[in-house]
C-alpha positions in Angstrom: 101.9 161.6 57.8 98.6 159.8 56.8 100.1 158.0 53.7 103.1 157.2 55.9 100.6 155.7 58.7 98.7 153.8 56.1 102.0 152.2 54.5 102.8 150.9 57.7 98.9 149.7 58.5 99.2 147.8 55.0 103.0 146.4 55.9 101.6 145.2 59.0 98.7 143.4 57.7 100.7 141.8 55.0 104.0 140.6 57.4 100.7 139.5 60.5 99.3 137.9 57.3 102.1 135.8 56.1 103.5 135.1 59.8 99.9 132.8 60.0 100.1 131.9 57.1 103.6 130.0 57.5 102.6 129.2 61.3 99.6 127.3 59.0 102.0 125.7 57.1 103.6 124.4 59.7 100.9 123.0 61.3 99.5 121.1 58.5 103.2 119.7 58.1 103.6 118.4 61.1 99.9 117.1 61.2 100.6 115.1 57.5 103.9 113.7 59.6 102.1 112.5 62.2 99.4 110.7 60.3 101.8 109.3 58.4 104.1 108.1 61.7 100.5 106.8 63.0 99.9 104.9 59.8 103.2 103.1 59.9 103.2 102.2 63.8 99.7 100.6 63.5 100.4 98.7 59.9 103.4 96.9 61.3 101.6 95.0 64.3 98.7 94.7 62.3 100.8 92.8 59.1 102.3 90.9 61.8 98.7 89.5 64.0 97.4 89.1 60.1 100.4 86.7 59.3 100.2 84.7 62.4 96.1 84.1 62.1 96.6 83.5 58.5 98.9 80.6 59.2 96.8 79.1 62.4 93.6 79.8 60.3 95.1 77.7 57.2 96.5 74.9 59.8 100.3 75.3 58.9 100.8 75.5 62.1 102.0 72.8 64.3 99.8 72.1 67.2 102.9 72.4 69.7 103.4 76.0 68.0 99.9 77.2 68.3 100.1 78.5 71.7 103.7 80.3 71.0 101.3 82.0 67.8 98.8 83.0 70.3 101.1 85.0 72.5 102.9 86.8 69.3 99.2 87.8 68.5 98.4 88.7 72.3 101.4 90.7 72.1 101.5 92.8 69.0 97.4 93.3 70.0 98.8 94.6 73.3 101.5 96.6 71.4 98.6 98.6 69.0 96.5 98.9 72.3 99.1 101.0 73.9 99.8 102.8 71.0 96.5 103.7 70.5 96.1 104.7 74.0 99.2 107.2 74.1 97.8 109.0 70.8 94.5 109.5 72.2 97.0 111.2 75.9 98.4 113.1 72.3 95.3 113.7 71.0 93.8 115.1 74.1 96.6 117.3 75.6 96.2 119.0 71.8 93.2 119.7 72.3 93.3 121.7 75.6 92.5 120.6 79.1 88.9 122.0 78.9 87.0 119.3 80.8 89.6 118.6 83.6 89.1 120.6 86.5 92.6 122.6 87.8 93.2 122.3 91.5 96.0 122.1 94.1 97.8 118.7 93.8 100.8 117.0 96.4 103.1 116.1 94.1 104.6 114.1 96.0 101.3 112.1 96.6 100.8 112.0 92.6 104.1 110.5 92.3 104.1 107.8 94.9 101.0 106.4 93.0 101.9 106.4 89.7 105.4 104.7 90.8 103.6 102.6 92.8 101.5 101.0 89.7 105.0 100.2 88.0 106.4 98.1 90.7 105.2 94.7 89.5 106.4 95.8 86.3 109.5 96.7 88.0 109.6 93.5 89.5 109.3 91.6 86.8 112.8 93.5 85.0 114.5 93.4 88.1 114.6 96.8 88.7 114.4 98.6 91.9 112.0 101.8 92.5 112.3 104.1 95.2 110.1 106.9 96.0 111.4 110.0 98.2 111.1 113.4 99.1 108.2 115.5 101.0 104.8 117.2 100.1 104.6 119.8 97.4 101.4 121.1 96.3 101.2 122.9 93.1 98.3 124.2 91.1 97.8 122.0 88.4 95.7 118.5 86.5 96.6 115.2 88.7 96.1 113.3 85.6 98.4 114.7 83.7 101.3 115.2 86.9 100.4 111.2 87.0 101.1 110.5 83.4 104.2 112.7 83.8 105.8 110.3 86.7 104.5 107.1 85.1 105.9 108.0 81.3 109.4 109.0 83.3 109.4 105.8 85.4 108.1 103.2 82.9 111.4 104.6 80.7 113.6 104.3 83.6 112.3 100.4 84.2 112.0 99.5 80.3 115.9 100.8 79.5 117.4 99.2 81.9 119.5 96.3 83.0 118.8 93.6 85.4 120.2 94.5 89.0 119.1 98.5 87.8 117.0 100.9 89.1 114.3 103.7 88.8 114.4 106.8 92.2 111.9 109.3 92.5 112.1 112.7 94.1 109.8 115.5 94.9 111.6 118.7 96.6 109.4 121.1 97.9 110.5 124.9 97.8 108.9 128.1 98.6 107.7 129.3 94.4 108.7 125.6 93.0 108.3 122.2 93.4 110.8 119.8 91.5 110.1 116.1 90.6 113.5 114.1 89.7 113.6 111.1 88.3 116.8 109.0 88.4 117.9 105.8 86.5 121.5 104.1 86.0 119.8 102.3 82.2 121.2 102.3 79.2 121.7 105.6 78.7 121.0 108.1 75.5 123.8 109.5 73.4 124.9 113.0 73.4 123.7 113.7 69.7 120.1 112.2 70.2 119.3 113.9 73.2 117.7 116.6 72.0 115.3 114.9 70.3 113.9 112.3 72.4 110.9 114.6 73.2 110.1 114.6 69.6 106.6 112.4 68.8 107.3 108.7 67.6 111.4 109.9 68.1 113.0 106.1 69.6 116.8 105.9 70.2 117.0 102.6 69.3 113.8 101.1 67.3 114.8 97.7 67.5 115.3 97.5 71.5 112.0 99.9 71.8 109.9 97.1 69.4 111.6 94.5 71.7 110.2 96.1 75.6 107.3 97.8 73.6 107.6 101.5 73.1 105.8 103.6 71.2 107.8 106.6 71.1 105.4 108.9 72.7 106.0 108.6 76.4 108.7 111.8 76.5 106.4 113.7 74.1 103.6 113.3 76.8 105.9 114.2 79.6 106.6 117.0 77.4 103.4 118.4 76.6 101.9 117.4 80.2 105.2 119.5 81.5 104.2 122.8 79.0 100.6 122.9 80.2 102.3 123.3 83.9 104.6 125.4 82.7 107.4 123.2 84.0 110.1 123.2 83.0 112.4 119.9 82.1 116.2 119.0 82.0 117.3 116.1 80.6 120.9 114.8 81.6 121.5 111.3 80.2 125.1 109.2 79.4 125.2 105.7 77.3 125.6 103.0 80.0 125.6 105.1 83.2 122.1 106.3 82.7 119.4 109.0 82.8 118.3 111.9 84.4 114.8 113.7 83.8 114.1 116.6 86.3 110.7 118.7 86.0 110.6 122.4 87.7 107.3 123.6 88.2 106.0 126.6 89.6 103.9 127.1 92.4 101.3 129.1 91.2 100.2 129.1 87.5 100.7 127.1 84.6 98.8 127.2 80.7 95.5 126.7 80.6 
């Protein structure tokens, strides 16, 4: 009986052993993947704003053209900035939400705000945002419920036609709140939804260069969604558009 108990101890130890040792593996793989996705999102604005001052800086450009060189530079600055700025959301969601305080949060009242910030941006596409529902307090990080809403509504506003729009919803129930976000975009096909969560994943790279993504907004909502244990449904059809909804419990969540 002892030999047999010690067999087992030993088995243990061995499968516990190479169980870490694979979930290791794993890690470090999808940390070298990163690094390199990181590398090759900042070296292409940064090639491009080194072109543009290398040709003002030798004078080949004309001085009607200058200004047009100027906002290419603006813009591809502007494009690292928010890339940058969503790795660091990455970065610190990884990390743990140690030095955020948890506490009861309207989602409703989270949601309203971060639409709100979008509606000159809104504006500015043509798209229409709407903001409904009623209080819903759930026991969470506002930041992080904020980022949620903005990620989902800044999608819904960039992947969109002209005449479009973006509708928010926050339905209250007894153990859940849910927070919908509708759009009537461009849509995602069938065989890419799945991984439109995925970090630097973009359905289509050239429109997402052209309104500025960085192919990290879902994997926020994603991440920002886990710590709440919420839990998100993705329903989404080429031309007729998208729709995100996040469940999250009343109580609870990761810490």
């Amino acid at each position: 009986m002892g030999k047999r108990n010690f067999i087992y101890e030993r088995l243990s130890r061995k499968i516990a052993s190479e169980e870490r040792s694979k979930a290791q593996r794993e890690a470090e793989k999808m940390r070298q993947e990163f690094t390199a996705n990181v590398s090759h999102e900042l070296k292409t604005p940064l090639q491009s704003i080194s072109g543009y001052a290398e040709l003002l800086k030798s004078g080949m450009v004309k001085e009607e053209d200058v200004q047009q060189f100027a906002e290419r530079i603006y813009g591809e600055a502007q494009r690292m900035i928010t890339l940058v700025n969503d790795i660091l959301e990455l970065s610190h969601l990884d990390e743990g939400m140690g030095d955020i305080v948890r506490e009861d949060v309207d989602l409703h009242q989270v949601a309203s705000a971060a639409a709100s910030s979008l509606k000159e941006e809104a504006a500015a596409a043509d798209v229409s945002l709407e903001i409904t529902g009623t209080r819903s307090i759930i026991n969470g990080y506002s930041q992080l419920l904020s980022l949620i809403v903005y990620n989902l509504c800044e999608n819904g506003i960039k992947y969109n036609n002209p005449k479009g729009s973006v509708k928010v919803d926050v339905t209250d129930f007894k153990d859940r709140a849910v927070l919908t976000v509708i759009d009537n975009g461009i849509g995602i096909p069938h065989d890419q939804q799945e991984r439109v969560f995925e970090r630097f994943y973009r359905v289509d790279k050239s429109h997402s260069k052209e309104v500025g993504g960085t192919g990290l907004g879902l994997s926020i909502v994603k991440h920002a969604a886990a710590i709440h244990s919420g839990d998100i449904h993705l329903v989404s059809a080429p031309k007729y558009g998208t729709t995100v909804t996040i469940t999250f419990p009343k109580k609870g969540g990761n810490n």
